[in-house]
C-alpha positions as a LaTeX table, in Angstrom:
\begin{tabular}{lrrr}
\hline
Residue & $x$ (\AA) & $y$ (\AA) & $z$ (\AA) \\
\hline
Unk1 & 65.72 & $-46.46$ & 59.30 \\
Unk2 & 64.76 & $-43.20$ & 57.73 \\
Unk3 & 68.04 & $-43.40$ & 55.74 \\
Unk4 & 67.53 & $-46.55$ & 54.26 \\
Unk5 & 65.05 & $-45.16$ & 52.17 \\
Unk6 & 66.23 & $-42.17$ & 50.95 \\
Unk7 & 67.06 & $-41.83$ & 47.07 \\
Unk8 & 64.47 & $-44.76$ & 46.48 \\
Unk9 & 61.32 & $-42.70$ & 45.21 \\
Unk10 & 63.80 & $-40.53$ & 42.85 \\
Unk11 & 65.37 & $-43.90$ & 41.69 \\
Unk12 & 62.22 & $-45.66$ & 40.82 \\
Unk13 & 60.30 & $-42.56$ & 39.26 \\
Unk14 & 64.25 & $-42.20$ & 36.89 \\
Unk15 & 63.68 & $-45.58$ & 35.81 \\
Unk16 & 59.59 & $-45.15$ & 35.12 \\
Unk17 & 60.17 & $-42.06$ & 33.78 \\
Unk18 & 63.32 & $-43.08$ & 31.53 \\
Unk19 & 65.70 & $-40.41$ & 32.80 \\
Unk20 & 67.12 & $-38.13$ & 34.96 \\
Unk21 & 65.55 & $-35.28$ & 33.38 \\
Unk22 & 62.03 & $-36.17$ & 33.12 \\
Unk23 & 62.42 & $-37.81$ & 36.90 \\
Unk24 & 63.42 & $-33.92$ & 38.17 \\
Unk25 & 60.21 & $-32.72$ & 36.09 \\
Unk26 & 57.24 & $-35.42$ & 37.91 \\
Unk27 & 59.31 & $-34.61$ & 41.54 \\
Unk28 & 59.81 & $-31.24$ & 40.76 \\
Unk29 & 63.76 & $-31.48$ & 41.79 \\
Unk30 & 67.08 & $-30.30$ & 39.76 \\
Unk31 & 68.32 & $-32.78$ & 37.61 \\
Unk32 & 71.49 & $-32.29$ & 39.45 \\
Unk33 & 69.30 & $-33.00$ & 42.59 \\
Unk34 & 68.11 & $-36.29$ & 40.96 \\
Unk35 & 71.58 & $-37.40$ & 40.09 \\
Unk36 & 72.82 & $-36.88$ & 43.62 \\
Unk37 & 70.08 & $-38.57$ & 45.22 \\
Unk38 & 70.98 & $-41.62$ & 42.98 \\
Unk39 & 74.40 & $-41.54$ & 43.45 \\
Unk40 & 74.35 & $-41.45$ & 47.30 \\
Unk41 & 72.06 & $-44.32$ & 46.60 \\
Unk42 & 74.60 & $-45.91$ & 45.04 \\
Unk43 & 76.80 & $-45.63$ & 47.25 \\
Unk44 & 75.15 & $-46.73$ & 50.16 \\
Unk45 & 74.17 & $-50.03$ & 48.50 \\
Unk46 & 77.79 & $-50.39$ & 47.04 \\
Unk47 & 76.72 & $-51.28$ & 43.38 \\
Unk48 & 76.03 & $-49.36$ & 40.06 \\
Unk49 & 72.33 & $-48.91$ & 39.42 \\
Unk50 & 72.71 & $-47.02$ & 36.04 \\
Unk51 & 75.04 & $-47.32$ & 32.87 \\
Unk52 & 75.23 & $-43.11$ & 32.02 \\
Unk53 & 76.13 & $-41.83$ & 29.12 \\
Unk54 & 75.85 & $-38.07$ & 28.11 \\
Unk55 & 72.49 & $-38.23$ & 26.90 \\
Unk56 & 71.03 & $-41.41$ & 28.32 \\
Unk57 & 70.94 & $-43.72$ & 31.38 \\
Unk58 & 69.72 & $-47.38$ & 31.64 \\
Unk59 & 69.56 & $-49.83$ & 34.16 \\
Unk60 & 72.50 & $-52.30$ & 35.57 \\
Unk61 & 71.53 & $-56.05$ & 36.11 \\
Unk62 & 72.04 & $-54.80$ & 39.64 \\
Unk63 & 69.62 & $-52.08$ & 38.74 \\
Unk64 & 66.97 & $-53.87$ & 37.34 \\
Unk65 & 67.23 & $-56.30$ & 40.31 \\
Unk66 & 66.61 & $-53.79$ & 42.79 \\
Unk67 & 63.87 & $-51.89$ & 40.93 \\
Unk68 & 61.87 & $-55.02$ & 40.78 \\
Unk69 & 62.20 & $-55.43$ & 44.42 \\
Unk70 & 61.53 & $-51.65$ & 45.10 \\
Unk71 & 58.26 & $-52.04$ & 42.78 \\
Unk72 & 56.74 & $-54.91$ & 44.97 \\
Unk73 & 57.44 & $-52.92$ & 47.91 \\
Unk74 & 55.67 & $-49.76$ & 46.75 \\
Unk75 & 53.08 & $-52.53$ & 45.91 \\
Unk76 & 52.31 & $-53.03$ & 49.13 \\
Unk77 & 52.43 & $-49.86$ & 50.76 \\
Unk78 & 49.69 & $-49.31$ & 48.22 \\
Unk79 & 48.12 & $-51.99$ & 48.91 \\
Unk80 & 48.17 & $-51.10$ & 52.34 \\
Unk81 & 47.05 & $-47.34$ & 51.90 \\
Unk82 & 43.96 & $-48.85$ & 49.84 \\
Unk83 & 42.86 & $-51.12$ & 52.62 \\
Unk84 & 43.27 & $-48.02$ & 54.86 \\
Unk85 & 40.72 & $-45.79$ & 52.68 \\
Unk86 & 38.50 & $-48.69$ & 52.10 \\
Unk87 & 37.83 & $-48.82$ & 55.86 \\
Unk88 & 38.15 & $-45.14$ & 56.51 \\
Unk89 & 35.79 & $-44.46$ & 53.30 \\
Unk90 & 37.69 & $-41.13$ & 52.78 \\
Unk91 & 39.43 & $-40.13$ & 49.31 \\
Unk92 & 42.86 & $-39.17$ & 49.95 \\
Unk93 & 46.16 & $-39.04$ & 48.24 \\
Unk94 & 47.17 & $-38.07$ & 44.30 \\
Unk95 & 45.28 & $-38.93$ & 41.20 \\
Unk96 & 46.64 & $-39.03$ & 38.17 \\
Unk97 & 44.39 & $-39.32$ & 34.81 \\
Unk98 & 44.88 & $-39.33$ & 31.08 \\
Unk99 & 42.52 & $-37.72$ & 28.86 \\
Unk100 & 41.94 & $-37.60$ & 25.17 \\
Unk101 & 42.05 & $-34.05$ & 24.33 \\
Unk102 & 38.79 & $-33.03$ & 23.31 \\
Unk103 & 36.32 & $-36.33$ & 24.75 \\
Unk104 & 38.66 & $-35.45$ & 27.84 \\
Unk105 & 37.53 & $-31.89$ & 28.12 \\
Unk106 & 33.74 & $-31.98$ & 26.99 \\
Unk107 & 32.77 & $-35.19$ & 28.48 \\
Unk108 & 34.98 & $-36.24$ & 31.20 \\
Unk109 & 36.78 & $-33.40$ & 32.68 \\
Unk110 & 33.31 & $-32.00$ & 34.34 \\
Unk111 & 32.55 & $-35.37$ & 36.06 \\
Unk112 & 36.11 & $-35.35$ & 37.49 \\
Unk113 & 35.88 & $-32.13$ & 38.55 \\
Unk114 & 32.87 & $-32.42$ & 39.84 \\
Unk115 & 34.20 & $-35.52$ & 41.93 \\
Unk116 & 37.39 & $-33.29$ & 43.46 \\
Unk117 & 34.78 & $-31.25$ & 44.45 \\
Unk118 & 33.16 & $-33.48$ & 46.39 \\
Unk119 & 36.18 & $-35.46$ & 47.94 \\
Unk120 & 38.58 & $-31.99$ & 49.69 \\
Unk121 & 40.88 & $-34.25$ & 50.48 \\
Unk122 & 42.03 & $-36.02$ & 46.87 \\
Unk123 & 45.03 & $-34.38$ & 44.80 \\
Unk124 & 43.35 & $-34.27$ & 41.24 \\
Unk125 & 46.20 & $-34.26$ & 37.87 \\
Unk126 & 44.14 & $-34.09$ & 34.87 \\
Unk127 & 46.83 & $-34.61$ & 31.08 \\
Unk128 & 45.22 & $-34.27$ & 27.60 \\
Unk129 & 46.99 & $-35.81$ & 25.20 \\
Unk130 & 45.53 & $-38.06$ & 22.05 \\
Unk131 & 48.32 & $-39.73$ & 22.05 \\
Unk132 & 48.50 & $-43.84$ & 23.64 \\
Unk133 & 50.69 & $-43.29$ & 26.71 \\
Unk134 & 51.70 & $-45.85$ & 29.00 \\
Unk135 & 50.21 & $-45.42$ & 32.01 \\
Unk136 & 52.85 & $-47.50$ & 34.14 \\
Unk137 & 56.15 & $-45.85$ & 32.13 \\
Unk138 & 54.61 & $-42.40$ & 32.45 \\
Unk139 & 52.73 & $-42.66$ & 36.20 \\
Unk140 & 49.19 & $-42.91$ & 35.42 \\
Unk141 & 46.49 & $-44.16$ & 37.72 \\
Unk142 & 43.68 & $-44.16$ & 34.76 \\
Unk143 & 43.37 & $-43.51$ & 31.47 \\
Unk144 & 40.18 & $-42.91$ & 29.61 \\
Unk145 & 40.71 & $-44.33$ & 25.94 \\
Unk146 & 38.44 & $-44.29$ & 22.89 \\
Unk147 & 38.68 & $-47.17$ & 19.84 \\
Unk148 & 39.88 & $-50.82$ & 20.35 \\
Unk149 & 41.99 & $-51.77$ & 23.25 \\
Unk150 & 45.31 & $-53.51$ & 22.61 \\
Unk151 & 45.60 & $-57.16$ & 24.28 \\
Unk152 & 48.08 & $-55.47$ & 26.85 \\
Unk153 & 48.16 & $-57.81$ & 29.98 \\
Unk154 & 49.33 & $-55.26$ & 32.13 \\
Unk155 & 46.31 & $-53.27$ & 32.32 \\
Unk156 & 42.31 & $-53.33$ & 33.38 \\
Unk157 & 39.95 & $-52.20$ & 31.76 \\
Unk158 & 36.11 & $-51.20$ & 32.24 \\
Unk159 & 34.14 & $-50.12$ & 29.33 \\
Unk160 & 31.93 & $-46.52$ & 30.27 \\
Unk161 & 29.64 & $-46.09$ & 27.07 \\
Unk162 & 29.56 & $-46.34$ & 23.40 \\
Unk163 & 28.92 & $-42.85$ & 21.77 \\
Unk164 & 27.85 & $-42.92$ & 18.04 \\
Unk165 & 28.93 & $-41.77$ & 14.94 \\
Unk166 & 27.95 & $-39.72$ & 12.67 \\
Unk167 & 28.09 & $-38.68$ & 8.93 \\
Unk168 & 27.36 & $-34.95$ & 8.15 \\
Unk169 & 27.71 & $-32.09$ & 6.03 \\
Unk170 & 26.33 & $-28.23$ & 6.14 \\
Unk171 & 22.90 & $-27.48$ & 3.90 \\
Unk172 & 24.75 & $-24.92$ & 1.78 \\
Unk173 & 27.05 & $-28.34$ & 1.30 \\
Unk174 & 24.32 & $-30.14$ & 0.57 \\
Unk175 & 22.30 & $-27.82$ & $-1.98$ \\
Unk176 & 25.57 & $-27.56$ & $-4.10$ \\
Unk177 & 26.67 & $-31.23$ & $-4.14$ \\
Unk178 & 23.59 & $-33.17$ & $-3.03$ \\
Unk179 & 23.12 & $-36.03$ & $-0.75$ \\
Unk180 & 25.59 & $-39.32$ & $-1.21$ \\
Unk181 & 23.28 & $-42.16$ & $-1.11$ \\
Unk182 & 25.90 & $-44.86$ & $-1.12$ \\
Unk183 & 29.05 & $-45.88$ & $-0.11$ \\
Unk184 & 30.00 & $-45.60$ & $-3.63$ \\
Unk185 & 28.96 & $-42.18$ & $-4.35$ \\
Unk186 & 31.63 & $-40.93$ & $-1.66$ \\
Unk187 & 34.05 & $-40.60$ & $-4.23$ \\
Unk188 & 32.17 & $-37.88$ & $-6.08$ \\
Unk189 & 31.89 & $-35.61$ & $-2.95$ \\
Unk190 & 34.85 & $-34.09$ & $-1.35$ \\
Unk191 & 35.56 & $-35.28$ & 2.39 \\
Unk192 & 37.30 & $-33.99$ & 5.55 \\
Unk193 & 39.29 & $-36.78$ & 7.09 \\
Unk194 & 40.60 & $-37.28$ & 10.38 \\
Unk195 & 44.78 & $-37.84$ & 9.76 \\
Unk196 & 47.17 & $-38.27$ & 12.29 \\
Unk197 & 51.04 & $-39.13$ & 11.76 \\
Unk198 & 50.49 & $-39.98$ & 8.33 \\
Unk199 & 47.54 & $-42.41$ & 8.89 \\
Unk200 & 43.84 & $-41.82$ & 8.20 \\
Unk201 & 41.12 & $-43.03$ & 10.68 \\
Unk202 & 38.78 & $-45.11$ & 8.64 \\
Unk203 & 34.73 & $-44.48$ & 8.19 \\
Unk204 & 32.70 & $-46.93$ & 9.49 \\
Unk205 & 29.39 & $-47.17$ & 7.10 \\
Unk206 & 26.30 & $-49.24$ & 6.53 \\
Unk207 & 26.26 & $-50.76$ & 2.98 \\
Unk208 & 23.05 & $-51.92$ & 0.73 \\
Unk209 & 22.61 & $-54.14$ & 3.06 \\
Unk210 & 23.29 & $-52.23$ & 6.66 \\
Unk211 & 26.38 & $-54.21$ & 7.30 \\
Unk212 & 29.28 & $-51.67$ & 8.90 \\
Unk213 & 31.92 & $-51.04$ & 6.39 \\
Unk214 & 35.32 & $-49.97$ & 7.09 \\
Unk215 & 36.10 & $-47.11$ & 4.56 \\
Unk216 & 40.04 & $-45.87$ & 4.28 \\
Unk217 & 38.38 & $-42.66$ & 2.99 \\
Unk218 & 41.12 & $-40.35$ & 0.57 \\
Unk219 & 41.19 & $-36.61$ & 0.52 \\
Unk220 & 42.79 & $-33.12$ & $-0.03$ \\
Unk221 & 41.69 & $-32.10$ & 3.36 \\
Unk222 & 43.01 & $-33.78$ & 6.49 \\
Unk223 & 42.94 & $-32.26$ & 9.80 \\
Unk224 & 44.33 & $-33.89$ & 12.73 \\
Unk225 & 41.86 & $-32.21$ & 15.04 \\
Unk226 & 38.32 & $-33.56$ & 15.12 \\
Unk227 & 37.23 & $-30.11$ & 16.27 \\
Unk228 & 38.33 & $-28.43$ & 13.33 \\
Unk229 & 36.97 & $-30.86$ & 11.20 \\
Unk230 & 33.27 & $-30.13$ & 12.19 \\
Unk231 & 34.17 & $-26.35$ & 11.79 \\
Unk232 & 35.34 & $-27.45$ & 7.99 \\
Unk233 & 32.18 & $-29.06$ & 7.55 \\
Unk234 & 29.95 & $-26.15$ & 8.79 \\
Unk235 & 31.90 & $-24.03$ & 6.08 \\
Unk236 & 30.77 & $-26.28$ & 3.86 \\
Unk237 & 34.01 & $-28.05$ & 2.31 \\
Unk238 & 33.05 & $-31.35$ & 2.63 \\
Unk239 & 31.33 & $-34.14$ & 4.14 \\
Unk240 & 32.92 & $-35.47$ & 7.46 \\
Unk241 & 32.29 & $-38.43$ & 9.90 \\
Unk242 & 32.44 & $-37.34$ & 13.62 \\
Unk243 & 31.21 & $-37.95$ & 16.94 \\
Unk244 & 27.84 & $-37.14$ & 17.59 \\
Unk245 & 28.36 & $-35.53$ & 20.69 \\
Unk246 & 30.83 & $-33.34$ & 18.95 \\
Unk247 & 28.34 & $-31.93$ & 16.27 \\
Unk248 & 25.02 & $-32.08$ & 18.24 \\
Unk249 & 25.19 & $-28.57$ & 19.53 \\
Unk250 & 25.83 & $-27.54$ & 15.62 \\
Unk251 & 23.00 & $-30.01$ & 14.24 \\
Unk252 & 20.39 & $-28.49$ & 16.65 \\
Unk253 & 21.49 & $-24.74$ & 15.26 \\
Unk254 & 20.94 & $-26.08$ & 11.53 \\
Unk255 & 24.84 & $-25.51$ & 10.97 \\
Unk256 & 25.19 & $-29.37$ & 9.97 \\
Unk257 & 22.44 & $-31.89$ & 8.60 \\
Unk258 & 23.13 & $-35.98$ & 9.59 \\
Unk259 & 22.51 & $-38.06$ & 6.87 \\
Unk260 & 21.80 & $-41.42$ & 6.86 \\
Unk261 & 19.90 & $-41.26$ & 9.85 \\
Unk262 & 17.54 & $-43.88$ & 8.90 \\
Unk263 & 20.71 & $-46.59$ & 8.82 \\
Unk264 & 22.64 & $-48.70$ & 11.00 \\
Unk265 & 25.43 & $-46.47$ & 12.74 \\
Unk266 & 28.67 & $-46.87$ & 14.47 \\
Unk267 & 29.70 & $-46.39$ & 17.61 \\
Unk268 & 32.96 & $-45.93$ & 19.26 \\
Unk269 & 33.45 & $-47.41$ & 22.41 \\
Unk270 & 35.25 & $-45.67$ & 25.67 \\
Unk271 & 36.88 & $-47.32$ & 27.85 \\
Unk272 & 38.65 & $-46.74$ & 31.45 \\
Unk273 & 41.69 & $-48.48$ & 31.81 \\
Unk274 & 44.30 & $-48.93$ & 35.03 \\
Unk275 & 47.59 & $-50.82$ & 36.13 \\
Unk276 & 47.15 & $-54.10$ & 36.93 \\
Unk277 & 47.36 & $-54.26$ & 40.99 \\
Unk278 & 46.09 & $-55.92$ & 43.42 \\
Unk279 & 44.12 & $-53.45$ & 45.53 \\
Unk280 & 42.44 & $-50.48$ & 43.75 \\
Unk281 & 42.92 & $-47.49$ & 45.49 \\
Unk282 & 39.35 & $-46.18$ & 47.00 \\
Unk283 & 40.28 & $-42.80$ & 44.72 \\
Unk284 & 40.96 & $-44.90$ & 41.47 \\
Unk285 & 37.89 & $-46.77$ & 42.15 \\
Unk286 & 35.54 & $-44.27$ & 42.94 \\
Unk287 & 36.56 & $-42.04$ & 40.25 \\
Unk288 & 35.92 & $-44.80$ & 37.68 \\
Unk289 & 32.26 & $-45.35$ & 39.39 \\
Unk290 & 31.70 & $-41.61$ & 38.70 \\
Unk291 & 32.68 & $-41.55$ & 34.93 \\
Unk292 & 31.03 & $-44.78$ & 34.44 \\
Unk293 & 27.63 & $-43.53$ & 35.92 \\
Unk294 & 27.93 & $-39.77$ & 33.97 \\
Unk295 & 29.28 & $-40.42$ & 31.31 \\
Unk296 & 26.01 & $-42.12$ & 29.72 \\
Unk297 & 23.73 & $-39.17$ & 30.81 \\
Unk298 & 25.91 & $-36.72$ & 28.56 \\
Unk299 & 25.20 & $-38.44$ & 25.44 \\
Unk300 & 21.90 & $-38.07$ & 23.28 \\
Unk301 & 20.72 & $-40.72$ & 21.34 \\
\hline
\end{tabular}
């Protein structure tokens, strides 16, 4: 019986994966190991699972009709495993969560951490990456994801708090270029802009009359790290619109002033998001519980 399942893990993580190559990587195999396993596949079932080519491999019909069938069954072997930890209570088993590179490490790295810690028995991956992946094409159990979710059917979501933003600048900033007081008098002050493959996150700022206003703010200066852009600002080159939780440590030193603090102010919401499934694994679940609970405490007002 043993044999009849051999080759199937290496086949389905080549398809979710999109290749041999990446496949050896998440198994930690040869790809020559990960083309063998395939083939003997292959031949066993007596059909072609992949068209190859030198650089790329895609799916058969046959092939797509047996990964289908080999993703319900892993379905329910999950769902079976999370019925098991429900009723045992224990965390067990792998883990696998995408961060956003710096919210990841400052805000929800610790609680994770702090929830391996707890449960000896759970296989913690932790990836920091700002850019989307997809959690089911790249193997994901959770993501944590600032900004607007996408109407994606395919995935859950649970929103875990809303941390504000702020504009800012340093006092030596200030006592050279004085204090915008509008939205229009933005375009006398220089400004240090978030940019990321050629597109510029937009400000979001009270008008005359405290409505939010999305600003596509222009400059000389664009960083694609926010990090670096509230080190800009302390070195006084410009205003900049960050996280709060980012620049707190910097306003309490008197190395950046908020302005506007007397106006309506934005917030960004964050967001844990999953694979659609049926059962929740007990790790998943717990783990979201955790960041949903901490992650509010970390966050002044």
């Amino acid at each position: 019986m043993r044999d009849r399942f051999d080759g199937v893990q290496v086949f389905v993580e080549a398809v979710e994966t999109g290749g041999f190559a990446k496949a050896a990587e998440r198994l930690s195999l040869t790809r020559s190991a990960v083309g063998k396993a395939i083939a003997r596949l292959e031949e066993r079932l007596g059909v072609r699972l992949f068209h190859r080519t030198t650089r790329t491999q895609c799916l058969t019909e046959d092939g797509q009709q047996y990964y289908e069938r080999c993703v319900r069954a892993i379905e329910e072997l999950r769902a079976g495993e999370s019925l098991l930890e429900s009723g045992q209570r224990e965390v067990v088993g792998r883990l696998r969560v995408s961060l956003p590179i710096l919210f990841g490490r400052y805000c929800a790295a610790p609680i994770l951490r702090a929830y391996a810690r707890q449960h000896k028995k759970l296989e913690l991956e932790l990836s920091f990456s700002d850019r989307q992946i997809d959690l089911i094409a790249d193997g994901f159990d959770l993501a944590v994801r600032n900004g607007a979710l996408g109407n994606g059917t395919a995935l859950h979501a649970r929103r875990l708090v809303s941390p504000r933003k702020a504009l800012c600048a340093s006092p030596a900033y200030l006592a050279a270029r004085g204090e915008p007081r509008s939205l229009g008098d933005l375009s006398e002050h220089d400004t240090l802009v978030y940019w990321r493959n050629d597109y510029g996150l937009t400000w979001q700022l009270p008008d005359a009359t405290g409505a939010l206003i999305d600003l596509s703010v222009t400059s000389r200066l664009r960083f694609d790290d926010l990090e670096v852009i509230a080190d800009a600002a302390v070195d006084g080159m410009g205003l900049a619109w960050l996280p709060y939780w980012l620049i707190h440590d910097r306003v309490q030193a008197g190395e950046l002033i908020e302005l506007w603090t007397d106006r309506p102010r934005a917030a960004m919401e964050c967001y844990a998001v999953w694979p659609t499934t049926q059962y929740l694994p007990l790790r998943s679940r717990l783990a979201i519980d955790a960041l949903a609970t901490e992650l509010p405490k970390r966050f002044v007002v």
